[in-house]
N, C-alpha and C positions, 0 to 999 in steps of 0.2 A: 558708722559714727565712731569716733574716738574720742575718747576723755582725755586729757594732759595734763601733766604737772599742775598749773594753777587752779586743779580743783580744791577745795578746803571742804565738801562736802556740806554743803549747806541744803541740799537735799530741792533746792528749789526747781531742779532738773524733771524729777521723782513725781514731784505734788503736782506739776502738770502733764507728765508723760499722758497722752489718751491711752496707749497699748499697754499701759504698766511693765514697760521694759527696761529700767532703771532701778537699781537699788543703789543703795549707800551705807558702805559701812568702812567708814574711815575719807573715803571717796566712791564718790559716783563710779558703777561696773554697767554696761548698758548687754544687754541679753540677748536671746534669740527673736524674743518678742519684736523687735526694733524694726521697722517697716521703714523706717531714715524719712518720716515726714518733717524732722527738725524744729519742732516744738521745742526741742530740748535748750537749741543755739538762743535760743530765741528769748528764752528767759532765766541763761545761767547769766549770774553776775558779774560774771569775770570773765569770759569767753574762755571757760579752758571747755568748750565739747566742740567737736568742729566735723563735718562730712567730709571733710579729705580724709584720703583713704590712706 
């Protein structure tokens, strides 16, 4: 999973992770934790997280 530029870190990535593998500080870092079930895609506002590699 990758974050991009249009993230503004609104954290909304974070508050649905199930794996707790997202933090934010300044913008969304996603971790080792990350299993790529893309929960994340799914409810940033802005589509900056995306499974391309």
């Amino acid at each position: 999973m990758k974050v991009n530029q249009n993230c503004v870190g609104c954290a909304q990535c974070a508050a649905y992770c199930p794996h707790n593998a997202i933090t934010v500080f300044g913008r969304a870092s996603i971790n080792r934790n990350c299993v790529e079930c893309k929960t994340c895609v799914d409810y940033c506002p802005l589509g900056a997280i995306s499974g391309d590699e």
